[in-house]
C-alpha positions in Angstrom: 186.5 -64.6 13.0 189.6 -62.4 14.8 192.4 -61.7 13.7 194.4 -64.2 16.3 192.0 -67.2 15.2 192.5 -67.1 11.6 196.3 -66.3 12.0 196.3 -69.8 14.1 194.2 -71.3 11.2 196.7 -69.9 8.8 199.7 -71.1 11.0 198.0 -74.3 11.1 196.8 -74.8 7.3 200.8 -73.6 6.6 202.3 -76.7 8.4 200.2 -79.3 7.4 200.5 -78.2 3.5 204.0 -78.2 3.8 204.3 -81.4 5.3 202.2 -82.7 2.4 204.5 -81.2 -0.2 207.4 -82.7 1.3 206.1 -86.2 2.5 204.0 -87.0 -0.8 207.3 -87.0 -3.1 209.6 -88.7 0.0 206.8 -91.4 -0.4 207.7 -91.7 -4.1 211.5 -91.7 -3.4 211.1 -94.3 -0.1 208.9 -96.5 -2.4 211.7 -96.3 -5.7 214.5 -97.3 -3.2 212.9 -100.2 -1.3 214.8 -103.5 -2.7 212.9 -105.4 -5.1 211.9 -108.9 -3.4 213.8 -111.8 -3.4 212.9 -114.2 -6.2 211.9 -117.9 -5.1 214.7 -120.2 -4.1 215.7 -122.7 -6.5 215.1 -126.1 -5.7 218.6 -127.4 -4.4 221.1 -129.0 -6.4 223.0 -131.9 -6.0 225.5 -132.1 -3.3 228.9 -131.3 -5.3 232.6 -131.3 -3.6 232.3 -127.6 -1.7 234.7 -125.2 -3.0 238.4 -124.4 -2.2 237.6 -121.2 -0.3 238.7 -118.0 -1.4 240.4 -114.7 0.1 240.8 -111.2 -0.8 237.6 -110.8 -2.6 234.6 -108.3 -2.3 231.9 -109.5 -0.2 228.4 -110.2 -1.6 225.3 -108.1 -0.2 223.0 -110.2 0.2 219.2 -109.1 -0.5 218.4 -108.3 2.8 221.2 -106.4 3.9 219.5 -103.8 5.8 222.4 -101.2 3.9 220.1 -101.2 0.9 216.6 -101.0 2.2 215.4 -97.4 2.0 212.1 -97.0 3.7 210.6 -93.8 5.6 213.6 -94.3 8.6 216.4 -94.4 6.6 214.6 -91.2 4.3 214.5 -88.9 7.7 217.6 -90.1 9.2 219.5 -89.2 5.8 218.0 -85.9 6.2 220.0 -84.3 8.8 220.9 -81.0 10.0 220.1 -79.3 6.2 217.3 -81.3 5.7 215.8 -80.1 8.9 216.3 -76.8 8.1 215.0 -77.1 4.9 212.0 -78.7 6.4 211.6 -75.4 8.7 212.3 -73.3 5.3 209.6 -75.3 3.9 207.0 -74.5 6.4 208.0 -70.4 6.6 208.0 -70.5 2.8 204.0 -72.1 2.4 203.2 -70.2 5.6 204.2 -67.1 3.4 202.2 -67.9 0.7 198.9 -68.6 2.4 199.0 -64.8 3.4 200.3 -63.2 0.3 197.3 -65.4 -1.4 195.1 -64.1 1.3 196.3 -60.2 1.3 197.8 -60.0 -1.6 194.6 -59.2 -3.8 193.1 -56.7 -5.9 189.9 -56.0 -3.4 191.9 -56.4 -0.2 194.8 -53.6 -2.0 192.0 -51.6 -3.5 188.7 -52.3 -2.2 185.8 -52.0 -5.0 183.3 -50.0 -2.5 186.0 -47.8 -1.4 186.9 -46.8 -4.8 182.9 -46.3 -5.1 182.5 -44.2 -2.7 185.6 -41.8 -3.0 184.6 -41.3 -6.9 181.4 -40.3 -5.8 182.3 -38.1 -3.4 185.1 -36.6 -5.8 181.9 -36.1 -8.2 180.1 -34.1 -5.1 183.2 -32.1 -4.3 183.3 -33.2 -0.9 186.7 -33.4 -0.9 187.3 -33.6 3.3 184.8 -36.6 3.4 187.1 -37.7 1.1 190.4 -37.2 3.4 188.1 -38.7 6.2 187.3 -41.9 4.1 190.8 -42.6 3.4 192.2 -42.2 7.3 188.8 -44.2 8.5 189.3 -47.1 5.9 193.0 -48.1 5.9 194.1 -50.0 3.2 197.2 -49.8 0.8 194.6 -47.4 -1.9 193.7 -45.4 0.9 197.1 -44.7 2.1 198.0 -43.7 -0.9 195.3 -41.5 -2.2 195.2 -39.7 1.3 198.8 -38.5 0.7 197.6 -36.7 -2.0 194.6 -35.6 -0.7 196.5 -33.9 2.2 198.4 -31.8 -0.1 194.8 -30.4 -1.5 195.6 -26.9 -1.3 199.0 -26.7 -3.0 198.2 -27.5 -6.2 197.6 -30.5 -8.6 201.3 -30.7 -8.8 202.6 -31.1 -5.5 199.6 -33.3 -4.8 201.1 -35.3 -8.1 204.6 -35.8 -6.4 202.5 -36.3 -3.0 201.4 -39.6 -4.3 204.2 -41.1 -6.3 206.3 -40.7 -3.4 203.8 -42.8 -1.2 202.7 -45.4 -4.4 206.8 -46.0 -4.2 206.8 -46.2 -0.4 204.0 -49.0 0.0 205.1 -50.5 -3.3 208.2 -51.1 -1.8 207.2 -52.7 1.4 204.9 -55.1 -0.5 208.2 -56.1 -2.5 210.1 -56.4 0.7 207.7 -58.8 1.6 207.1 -61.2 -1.0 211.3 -60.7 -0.9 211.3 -63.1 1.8 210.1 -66.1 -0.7 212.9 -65.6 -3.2 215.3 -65.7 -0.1 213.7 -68.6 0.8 213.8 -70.0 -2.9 217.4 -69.6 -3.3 218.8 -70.9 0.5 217.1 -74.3 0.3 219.0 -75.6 -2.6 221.8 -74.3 -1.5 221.4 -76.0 1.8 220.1 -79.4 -0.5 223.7 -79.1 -1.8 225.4 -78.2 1.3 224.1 -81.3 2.7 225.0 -83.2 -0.3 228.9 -82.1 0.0 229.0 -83.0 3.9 227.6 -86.8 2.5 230.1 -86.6 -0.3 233.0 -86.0 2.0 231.3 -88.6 4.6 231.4 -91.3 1.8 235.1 -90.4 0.6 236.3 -90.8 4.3 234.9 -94.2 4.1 237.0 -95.1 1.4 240.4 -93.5 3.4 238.9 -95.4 6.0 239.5 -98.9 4.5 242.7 -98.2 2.7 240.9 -97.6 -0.7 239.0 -101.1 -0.6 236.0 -99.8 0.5 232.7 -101.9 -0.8 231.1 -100.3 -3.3 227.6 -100.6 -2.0 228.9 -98.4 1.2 229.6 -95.6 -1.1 227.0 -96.2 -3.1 224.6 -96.1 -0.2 226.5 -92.6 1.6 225.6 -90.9 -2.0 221.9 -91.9 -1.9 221.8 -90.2 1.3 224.1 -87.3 0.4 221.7 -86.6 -2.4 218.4 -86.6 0.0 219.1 -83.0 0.9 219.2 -82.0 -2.6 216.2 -83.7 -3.4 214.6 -81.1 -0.4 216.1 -78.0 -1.5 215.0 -78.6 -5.2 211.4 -79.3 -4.2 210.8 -76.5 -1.6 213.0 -73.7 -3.9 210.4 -74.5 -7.2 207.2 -73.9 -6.0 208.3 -70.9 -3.9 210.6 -69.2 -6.5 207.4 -69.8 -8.9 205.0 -68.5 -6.0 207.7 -65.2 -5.7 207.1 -64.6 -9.3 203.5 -65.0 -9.8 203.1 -62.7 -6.3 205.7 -60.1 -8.0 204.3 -59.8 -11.0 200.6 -59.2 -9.2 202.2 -56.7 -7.6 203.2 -55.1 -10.5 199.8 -55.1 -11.9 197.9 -53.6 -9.1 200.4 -50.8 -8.9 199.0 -49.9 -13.0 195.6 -50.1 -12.1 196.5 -48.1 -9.1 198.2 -45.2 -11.2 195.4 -45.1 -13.8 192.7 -44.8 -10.6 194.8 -42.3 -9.1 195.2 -40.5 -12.2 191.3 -39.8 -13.2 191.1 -39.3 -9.2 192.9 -36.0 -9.8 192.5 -34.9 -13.2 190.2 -33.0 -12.3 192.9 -31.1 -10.2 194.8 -30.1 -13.2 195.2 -26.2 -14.4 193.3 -26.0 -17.6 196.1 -25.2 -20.0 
């Protein structure tokens, strides 16, 4: 499979996980607000005198006021602008983790038959097949060993320093990467909130509005939609802030497997004492 195709696949796999994660708990929230149905009708009582009719009072919802049915519509529309880009954030964020799950990994890092083959080649003393294994088989061990390899005749020490220096340069990049999810983790709930202000202050200029009589099912209603965004940010900025730390700590890891490797790699480098 190329590299193209299985980016696609990944690309592809990314959105429609994402789309699951959101839409499977909307579901839940659309189905928990839809109005509870009508009970049966009484049967009709006797005709009485009708009522003196009365002013100034509230005005009852009625159960099929279309302000208190929540379904799928009234989910996406609450959404808006925040909730779209949280949506986006969403898909960058799972898109992210398919590839660090993919990449990320102890024999993609440090290939098993690579190690192989440089320790036996270390145990034959063929030290430039060695430097021409590392530059034909590029991968994050690789880079590193070759560094050191390419300081081979200036001593077990510079070759020492050789190494750290590039263990710190790739461990860096691979942090800078998985960087990306905690910046995604902490933006979407503060975008959820964001979102949830703007329907805060949408909901208070309803009550200015009516001169302070506002109906308390209005306001009632504005909240439920402020909080949608919320909602978002808090389910997207979980799993990925739990995704940057098991990736960061499996970072860490391969980095101490890498060092001891490393470090039997050129033992045999060091002046006897």
């Amino acid at each position: 499979m190329s590299a193209d195709l299985r980016r696609k696949l990944q690309l592809l796999a990314s959105v429609g996980l994402a789309l699951a994660v959101l839409v499977a708990p909307m579901s839940v929230l659309a189905e928990e607000a839809a109005p509870a149905p009508a009970p049966a009708p009484a049967p009709a009582p006797a005709p009485t005198a009708a009522p003196a009719p009365t002013t100034g009072g509230p005005t009852t919802t009625t159960a099929g006021d279309e302000r208190g049915q929540w379904g799928w519509k009234q989910v996406f529309m609450a959404m808006g602008t925040c909730g779209i880009v949280i949506v986006l954030l969403s898909v960058a964020g799972l898109a992210l983790v398919i590839d660090f799950g993919v990449n990320l990994r102890r024999d993609k890092l440090i290939p098993p038959h690579v190690v192989s083959e440089i320790e036996q080649l270390f145990e034959q003393e063929q030290y430039e097949q060695a430097i021409e294994l590392c530059e034909a088989e590029d991968c994050f061990f690789t880079r590193i060993l070759g560094a050191g390899l390419a300081k081979l005749g200036a001593g077990y020490e510079r070759m020492t320093i050789a190494i750290q220096e590039a263990a710190e340069e790739e461990m860096t990049a691979l942090y800078h990467k998985i960087g990306w999810l905690a910046l995604i983790g902490t933006i979407a709930p503060m975008l959820g909130l964001l979102g949830t202000v703007i329907g805060m202050i949408d909901s208070f200029s309803t009550i200015v509005g009516k001169g302070g009589a506002a109906n308390p099912v209005d306001l009632a209603d504005g909240i439920s939609k402020a909080l949608v965004t919320t909602y978002e940010g808090l389910v997207v900025a979980i799993p990925v802030l739990s995704a940057y730390t098991f990736f960061k700590n499996r970072v860490a890891r391969i980095m101490l497997e890498l060092g001891v490797i490393t470090g039997d790699l050129l033992d045999r480098f060091r002046p006897a004492q």
